[in-house]
Backbone as a ProteinNet text record, in pm:
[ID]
protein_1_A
[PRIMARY]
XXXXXXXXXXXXXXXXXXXXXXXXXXXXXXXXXXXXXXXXXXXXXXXXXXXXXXXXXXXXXXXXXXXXXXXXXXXXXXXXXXXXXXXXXXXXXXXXXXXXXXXXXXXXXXXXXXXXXXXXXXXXXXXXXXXXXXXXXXXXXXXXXXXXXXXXXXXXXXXXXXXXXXXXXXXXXXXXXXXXXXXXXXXXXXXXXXXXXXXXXXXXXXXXXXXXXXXXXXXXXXXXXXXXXXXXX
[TERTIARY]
220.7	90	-9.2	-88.6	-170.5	-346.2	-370.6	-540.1	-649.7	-790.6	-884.4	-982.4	-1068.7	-1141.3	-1283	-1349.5	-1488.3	-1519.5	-1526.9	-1582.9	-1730.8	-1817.6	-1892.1	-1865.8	-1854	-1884.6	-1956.6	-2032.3	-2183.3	-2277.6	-2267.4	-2334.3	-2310.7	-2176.9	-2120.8	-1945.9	-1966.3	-1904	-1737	-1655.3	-1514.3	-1411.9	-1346.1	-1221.3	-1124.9	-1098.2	-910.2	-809.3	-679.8	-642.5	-517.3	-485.7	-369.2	-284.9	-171.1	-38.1	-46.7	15.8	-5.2	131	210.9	389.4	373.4	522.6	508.9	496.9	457.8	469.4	335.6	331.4	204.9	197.4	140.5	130.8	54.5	58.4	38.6	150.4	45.9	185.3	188.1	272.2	263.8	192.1	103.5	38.4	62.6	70.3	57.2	-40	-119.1	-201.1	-136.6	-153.3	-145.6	-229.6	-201.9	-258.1	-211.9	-293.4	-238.7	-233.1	-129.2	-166.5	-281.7	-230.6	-379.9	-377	-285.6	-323.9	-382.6	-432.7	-503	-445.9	-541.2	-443.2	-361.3	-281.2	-185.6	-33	20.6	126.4	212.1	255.7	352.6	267.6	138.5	64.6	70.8	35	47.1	190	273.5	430.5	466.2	405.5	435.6	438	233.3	182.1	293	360.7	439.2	564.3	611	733.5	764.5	651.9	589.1	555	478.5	506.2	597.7	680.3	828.3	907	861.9	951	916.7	772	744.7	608.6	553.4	415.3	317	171.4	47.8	15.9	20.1	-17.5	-170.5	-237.6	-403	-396.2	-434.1	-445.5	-636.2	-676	-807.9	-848.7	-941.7	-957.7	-1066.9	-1001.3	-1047.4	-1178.6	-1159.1	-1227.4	-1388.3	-1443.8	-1579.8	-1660.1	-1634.3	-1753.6	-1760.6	-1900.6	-1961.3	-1866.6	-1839.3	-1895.2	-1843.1	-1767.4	-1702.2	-1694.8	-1559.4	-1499.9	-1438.7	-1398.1	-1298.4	-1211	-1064.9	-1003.9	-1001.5	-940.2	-945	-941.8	-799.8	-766.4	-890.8	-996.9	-1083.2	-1167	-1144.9	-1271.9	-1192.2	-1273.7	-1257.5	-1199	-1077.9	-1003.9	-1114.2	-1070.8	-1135.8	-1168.5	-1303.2	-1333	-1288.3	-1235	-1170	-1263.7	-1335.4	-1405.2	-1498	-1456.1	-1495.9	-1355.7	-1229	-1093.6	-1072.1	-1124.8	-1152.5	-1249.3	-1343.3	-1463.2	-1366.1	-1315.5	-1263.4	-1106.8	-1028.4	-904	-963.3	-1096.4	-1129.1	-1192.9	-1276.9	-1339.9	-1179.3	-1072.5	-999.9	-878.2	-902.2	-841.9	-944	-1085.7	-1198.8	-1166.9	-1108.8	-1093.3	-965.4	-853	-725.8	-768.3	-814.9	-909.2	-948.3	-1052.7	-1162.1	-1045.5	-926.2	-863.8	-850.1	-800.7	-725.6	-557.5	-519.3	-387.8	-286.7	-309.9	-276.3	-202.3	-135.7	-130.3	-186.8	-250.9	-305.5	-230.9	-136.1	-30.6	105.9	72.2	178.2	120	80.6	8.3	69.1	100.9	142.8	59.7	110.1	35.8	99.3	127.7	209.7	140.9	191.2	148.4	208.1	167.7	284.3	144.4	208.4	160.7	34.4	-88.9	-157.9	-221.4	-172.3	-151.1	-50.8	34.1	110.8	69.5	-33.5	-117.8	-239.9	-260.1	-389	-329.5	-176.3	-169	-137.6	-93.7	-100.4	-206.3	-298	-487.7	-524	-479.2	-508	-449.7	-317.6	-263.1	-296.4	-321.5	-383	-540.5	-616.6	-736.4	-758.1	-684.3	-662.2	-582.4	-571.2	-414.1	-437.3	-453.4	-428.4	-249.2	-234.1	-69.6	29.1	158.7	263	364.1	329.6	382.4	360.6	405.5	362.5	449	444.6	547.3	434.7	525.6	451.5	571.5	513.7	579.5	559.1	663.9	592.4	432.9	386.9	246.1	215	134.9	135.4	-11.7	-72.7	-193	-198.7	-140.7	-141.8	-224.6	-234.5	-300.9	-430.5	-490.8	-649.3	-702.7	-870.5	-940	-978.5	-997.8	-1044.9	-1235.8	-1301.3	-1423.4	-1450.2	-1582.7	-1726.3	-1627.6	-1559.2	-1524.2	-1453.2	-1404.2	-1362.6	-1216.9	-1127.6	-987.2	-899.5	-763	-670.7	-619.8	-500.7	-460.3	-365.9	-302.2	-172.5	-233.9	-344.3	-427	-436	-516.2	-539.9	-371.7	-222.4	-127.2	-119.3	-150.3	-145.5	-203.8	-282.7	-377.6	-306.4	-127.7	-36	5.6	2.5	6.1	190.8	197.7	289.6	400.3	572.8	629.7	615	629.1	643.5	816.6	766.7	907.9	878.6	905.5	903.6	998.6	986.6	1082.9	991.6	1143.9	1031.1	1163.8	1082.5	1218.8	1228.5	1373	1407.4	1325.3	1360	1294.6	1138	1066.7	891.9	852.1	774.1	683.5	549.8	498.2	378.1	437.2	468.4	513	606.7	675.4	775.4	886.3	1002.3	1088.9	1021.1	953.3	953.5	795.6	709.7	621.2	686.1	737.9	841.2	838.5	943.1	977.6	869.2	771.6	676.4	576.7	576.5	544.4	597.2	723.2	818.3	837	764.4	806.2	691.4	590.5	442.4	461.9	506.8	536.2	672.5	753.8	816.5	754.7	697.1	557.3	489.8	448	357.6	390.9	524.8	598.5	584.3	589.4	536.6	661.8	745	856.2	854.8	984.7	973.3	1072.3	1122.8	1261	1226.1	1250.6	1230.3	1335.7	1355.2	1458.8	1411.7	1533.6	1523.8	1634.9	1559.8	1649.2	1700.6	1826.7	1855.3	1844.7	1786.5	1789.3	1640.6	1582	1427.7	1305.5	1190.8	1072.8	966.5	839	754	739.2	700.9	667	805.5	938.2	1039.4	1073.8	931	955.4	890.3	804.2	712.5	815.1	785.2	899.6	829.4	693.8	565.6	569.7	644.8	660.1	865.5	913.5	1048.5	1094.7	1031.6	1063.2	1097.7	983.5	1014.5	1122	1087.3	1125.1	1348.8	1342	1486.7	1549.1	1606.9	1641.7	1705.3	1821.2	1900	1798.6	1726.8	1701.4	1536.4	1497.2	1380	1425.7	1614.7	1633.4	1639.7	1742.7	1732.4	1642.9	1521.4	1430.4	1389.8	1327.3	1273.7	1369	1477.1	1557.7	1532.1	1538	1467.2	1335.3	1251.3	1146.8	1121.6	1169	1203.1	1228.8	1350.3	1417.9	1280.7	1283.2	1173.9	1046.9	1007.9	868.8	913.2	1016.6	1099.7	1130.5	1219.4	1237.2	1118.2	1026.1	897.3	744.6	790.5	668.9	722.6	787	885	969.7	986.9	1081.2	1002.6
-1709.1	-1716.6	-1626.6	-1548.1	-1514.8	-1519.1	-1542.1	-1569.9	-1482.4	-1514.6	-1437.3	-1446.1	-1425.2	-1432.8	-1255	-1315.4	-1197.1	-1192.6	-1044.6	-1039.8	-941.7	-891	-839.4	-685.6	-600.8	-455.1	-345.3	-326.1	-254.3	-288.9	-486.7	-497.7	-506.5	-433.3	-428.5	-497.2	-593.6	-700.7	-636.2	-710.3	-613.4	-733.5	-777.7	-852.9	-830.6	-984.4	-953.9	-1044.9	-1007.4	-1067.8	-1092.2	-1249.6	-1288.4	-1375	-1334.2	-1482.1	-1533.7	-1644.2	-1758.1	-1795.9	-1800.1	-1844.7	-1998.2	-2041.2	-2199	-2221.3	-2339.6	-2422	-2402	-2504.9	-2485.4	-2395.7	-2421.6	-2311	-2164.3	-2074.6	-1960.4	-1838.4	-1798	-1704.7	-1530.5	-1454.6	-1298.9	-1286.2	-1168.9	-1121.4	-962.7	-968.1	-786.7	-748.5	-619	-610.8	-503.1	-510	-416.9	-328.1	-211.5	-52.5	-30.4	-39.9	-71	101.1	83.5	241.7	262.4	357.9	389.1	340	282.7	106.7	-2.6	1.8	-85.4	-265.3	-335.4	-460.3	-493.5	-435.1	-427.4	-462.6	-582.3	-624.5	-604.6	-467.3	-424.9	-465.4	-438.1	-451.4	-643.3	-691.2	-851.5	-889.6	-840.2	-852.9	-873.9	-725.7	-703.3	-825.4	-876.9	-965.2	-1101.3	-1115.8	-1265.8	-1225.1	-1103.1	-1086.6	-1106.7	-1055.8	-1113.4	-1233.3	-1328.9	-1419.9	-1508.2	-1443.8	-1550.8	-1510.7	-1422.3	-1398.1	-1422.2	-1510.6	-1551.7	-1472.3	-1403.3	-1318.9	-1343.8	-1363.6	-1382.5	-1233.5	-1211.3	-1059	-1093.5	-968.8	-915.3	-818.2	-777.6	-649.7	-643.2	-566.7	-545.7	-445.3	-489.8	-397.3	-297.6	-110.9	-26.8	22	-37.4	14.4	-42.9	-92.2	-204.2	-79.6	26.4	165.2	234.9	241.4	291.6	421.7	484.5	442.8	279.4	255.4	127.1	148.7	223.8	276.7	181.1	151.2	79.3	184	169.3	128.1	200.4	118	111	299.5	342.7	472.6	604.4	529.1	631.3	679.1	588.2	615.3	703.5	812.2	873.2	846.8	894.5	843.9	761.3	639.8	641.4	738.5	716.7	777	811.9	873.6	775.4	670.1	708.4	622.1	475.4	505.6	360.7	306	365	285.4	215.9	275.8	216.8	128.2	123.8	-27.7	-113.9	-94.5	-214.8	-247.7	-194.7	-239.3	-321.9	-330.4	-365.4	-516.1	-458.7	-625.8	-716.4	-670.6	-731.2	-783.7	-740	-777.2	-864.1	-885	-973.7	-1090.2	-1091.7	-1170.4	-1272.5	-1208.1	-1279.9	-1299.4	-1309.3	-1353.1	-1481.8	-1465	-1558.2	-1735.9	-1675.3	-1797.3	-1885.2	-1874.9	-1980.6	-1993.2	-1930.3	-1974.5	-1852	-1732.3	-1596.4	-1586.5	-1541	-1504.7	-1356.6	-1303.5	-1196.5	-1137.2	-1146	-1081.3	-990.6	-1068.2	-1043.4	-964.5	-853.5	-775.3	-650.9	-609.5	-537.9	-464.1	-328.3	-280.5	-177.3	-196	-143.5	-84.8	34.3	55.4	151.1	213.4	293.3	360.6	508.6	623.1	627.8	625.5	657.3	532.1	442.2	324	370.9	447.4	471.7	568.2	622.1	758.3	651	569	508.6	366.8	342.2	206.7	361.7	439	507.9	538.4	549.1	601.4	474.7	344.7	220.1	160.9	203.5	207.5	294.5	393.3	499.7	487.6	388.6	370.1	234.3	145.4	41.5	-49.2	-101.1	-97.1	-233.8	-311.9	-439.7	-445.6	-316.6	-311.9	-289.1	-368.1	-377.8	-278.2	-331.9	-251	-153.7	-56.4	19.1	63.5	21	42.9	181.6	289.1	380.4	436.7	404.6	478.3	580.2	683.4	807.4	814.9	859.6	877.9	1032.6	1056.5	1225.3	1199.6	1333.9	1399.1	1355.1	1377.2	1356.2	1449.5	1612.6	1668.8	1710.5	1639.1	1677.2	1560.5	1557.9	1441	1411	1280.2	1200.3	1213.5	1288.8	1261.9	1410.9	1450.8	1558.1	1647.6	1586.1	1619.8	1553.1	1570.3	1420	1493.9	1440.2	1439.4	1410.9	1476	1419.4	1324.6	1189.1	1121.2	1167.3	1306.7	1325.4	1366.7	1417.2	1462.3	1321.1	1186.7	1070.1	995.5	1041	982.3	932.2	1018	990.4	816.1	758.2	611.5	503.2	502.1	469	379.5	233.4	217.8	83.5	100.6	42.2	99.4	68.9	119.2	173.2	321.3	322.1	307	268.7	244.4	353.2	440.4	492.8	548.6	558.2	590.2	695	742.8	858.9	914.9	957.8	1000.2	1145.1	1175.7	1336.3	1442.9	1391.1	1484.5	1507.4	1424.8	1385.6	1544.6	1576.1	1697.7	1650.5	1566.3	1513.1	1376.7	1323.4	1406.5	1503.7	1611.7	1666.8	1671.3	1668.6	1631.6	1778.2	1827.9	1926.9	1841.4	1761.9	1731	1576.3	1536.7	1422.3	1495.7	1611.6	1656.8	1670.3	1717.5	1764.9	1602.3	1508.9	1397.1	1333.8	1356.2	1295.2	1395.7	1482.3	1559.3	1563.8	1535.2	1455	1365.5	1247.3	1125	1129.6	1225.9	1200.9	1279.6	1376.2	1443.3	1339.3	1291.3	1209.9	1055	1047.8	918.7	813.1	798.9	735.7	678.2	556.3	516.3	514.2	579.4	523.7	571.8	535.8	573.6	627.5	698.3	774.8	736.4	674.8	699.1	806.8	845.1	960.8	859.9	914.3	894.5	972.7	995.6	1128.1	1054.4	1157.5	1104.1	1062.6	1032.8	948.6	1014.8	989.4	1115.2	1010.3	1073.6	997.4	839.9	738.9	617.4	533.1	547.9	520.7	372.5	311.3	152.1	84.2	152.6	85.2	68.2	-92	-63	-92.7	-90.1	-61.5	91.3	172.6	350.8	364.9	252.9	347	435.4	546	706.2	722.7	642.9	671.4	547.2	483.4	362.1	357	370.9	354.3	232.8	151.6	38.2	-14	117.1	85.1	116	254.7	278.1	164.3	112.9	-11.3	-152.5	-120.9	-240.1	-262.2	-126.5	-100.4	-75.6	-8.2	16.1	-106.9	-192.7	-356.6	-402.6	-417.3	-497.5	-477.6	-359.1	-269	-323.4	-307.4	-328.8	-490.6	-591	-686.4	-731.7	-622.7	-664.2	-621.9	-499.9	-469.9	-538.1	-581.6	-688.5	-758.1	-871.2	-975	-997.6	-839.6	-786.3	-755.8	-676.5	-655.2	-744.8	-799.8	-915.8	-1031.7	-1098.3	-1204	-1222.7	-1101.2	-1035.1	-1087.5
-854.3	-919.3	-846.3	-915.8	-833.3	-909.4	-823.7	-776.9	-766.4	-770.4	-747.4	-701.3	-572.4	-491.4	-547	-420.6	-458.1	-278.7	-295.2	-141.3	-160.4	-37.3	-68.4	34.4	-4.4	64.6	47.3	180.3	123.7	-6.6	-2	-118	-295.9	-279.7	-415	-404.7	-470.1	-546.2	-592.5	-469.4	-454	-505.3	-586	-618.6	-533	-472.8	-414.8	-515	-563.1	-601.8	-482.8	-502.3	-385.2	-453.6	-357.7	-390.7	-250.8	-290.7	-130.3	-146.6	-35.6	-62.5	-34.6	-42.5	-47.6	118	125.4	254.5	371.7	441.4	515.7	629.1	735.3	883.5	827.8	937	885.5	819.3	757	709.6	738.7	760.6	709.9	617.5	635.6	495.8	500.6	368.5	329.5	236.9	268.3	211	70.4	-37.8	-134.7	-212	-168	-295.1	-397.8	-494.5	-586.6	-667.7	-764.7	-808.2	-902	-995.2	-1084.5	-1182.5	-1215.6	-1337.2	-1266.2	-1140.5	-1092.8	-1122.6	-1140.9	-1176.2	-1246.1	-1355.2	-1421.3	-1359	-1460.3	-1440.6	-1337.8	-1364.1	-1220.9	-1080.6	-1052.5	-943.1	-905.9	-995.8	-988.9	-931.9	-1011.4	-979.9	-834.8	-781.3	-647	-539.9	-576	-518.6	-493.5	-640	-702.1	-598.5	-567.9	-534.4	-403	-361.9	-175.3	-148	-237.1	-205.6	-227.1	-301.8	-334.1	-187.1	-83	7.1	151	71.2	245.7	301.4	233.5	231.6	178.5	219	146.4	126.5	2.8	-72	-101.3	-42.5	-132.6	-159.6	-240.8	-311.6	-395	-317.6	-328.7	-498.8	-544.7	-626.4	-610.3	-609.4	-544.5	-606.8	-787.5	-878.5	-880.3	-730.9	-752.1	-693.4	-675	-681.4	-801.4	-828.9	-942.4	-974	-1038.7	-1209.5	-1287.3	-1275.2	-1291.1	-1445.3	-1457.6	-1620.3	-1605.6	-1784.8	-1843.2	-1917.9	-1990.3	-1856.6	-1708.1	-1624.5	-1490.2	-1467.2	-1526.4	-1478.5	-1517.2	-1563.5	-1622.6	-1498.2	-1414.1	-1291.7	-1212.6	-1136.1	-1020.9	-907.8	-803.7	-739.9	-625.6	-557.3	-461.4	-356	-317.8	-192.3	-35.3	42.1	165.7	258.6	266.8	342.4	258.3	142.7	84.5	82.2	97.9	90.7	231.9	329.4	444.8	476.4	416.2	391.3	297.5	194.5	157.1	238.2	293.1	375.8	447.4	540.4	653.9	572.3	461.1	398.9	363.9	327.7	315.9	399.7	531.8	693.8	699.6	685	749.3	675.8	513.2	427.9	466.5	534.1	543.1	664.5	789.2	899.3	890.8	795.9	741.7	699.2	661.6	535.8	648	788.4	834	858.6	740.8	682	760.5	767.1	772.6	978.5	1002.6	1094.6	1128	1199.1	1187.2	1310.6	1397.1	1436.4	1347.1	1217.3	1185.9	1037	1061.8	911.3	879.5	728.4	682.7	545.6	525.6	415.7	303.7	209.6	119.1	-19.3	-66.1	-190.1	-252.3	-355.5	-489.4	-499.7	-487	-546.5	-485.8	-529.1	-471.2	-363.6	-397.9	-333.6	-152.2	-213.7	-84.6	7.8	-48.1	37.2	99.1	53.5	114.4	146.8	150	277.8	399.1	405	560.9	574.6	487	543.7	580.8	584.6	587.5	717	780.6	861.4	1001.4	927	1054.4	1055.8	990	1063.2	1104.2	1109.4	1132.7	1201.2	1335.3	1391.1	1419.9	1329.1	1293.3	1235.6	1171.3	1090.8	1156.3	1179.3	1239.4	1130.7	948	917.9	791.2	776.2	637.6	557.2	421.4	345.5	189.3	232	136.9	23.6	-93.1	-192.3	-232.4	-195.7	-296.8	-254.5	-134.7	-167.3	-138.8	-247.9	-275.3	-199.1	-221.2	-240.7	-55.2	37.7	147.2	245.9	204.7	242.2	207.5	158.6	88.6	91	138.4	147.7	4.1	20.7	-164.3	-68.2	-50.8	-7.3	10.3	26.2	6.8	151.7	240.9	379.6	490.8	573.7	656.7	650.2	784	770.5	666.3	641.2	535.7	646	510.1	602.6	661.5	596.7	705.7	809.9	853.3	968.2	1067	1017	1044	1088.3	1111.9	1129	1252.5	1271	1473.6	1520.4	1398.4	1470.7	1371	1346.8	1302	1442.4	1465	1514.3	1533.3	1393.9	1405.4	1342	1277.3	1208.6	1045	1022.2	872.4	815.8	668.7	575	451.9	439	309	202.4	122.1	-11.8	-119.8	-153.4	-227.2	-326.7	-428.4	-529.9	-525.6	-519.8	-451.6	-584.7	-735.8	-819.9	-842.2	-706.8	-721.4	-743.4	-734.4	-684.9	-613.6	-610.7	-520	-520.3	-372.6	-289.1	-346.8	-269.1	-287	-185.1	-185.3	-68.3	26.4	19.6	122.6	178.3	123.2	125.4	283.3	205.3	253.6	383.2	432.8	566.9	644.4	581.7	695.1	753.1	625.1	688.7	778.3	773.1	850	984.2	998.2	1112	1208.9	1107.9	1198.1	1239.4	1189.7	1212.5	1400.8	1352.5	1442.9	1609.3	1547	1682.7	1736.5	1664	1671.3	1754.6	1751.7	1811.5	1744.4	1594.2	1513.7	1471	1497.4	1431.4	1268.2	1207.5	1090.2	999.9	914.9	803.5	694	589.1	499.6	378.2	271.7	186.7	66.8	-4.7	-110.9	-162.8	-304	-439.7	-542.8	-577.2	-640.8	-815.1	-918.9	-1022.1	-1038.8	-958.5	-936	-900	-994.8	-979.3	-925.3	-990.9	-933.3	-989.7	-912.7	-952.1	-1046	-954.1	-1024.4	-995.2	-961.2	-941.2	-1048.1	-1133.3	-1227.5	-1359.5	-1388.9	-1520	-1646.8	-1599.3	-1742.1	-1729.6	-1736.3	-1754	-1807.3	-1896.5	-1893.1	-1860.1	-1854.8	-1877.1	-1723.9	-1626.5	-1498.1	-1442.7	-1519.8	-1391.8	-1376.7	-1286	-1239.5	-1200.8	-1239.6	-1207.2	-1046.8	-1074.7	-898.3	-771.6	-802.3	-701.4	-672.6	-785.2	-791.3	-647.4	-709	-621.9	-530.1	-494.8	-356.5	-239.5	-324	-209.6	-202.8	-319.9	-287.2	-140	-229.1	-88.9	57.8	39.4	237.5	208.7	127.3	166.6	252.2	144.7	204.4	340.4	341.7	457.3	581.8	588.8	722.3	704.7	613.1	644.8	740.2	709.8	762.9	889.5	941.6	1054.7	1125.7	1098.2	1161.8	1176.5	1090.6	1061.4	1122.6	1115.5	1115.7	1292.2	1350.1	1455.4	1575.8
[MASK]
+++++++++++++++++++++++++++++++++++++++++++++++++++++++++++++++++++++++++++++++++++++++++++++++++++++++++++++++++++++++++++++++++++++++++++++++++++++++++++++++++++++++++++++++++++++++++++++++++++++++++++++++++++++++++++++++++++++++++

């Protein structure tokens, strides 16, 4: 099931939506980026799927800076530095519950979701772990100026997990290497999968055209698994 809360950042009125898993104590949480269908099904899913596995999922909604189009995908990408006011209102938020272990935090997202849990990760080292899908547009700031996040990798403070489909073009497997070759400069633990057959956003299965079934499962399963291992460990 998932839920809906209101936080406030810089004044303007930010939605989290969350799943809460069964049983009492505290729990793992992961935070979720959502892509550019914003709250839409697949994005909820995610939330339901994490917490069927033992995770309190939030997933903030990015879309509470003006212009505030309907639908969601009409508005302008986020900003970076307003994606970084809301990660942080929504670390203050799973803080705030009580319930959360805050040793044990993670941050995951699809597509452009997966470019901004590592901008989320590398400004924030609350995260043990980061799970990025496919996240393109890695070298160019979403803002007037300011670092890209592949610039920002280095303040990665915990392990990345990523997956990416070999036929993408943003990322592009050559896009892929060079992240991965920062990452490894950088002393930045972390694994990389490729999928042959699989382009961009080949986990969404509100897109037929993209969505791939095996390779959906497989990466879930890892994903799974290293929360578990790293969160859990």
């Amino acid at each position: 099931m998932v839920e809906y809360t209101e936080v406030q950042v810089d004044g303007n009125p930010m939605r989290i939506a969350f799943s809460v898993p069964e049983g009492d104590g505290q729990h793992p949480a992961v935070v979720v980026m959502y892509h550019r269908g914003g709250y839409d099904d697949f994005t909820l899913k995610v939330c339901e799927d994490l917490a069927s596995a033992g995770f309190l999922a939030a997933s903030m909604d990015l879309y509470h800076w003006p212009p505030l189009l309907e639908p969601p995908q009409e508005n302008p990408f986020p900003k970076d530095p307003e994606i970084i006011k809301d990660v942080s209102a929504t670390v203050d938020w799973l803080a705030d519950r009580g319930d959360v272990d805050m040793t044990k935090l993670g941050i995951l997202g699809h597509c452009m979701g997966g470019r901004m849990a590592l901008l989320g990760a590398a400004t924030h080292d609350v995260f043990k772990a980061c799970v990025p899908y496919y996240p393109g547009n890695m070298f160019k700031p979403w803002s007037d100026d300011g670092p890209t996040p592949f610039e920002l990798l280095g303040g990665i403070k915990g392990t990345v997990l990523g997956f990416f489909g070999n036929d993408d073009q943003n990322p592009s497997p050559e896009d892929r290497e060079k992240i991965s070759a920062e990452l490894t400069r950088l002393g930045v633990g972390h694994e990389f999968h490729g999928y042959d057959g699989a382009g961009h956003a080949f986990q969404n299965f509100l897109a037929p055209e993209r969505h791939r079934p095996e390779a959906t499962e497989d990466s879930w399963g890892k994903t799974i698994l290293y929360l578990q291992d790293t969160l859990n460990g």
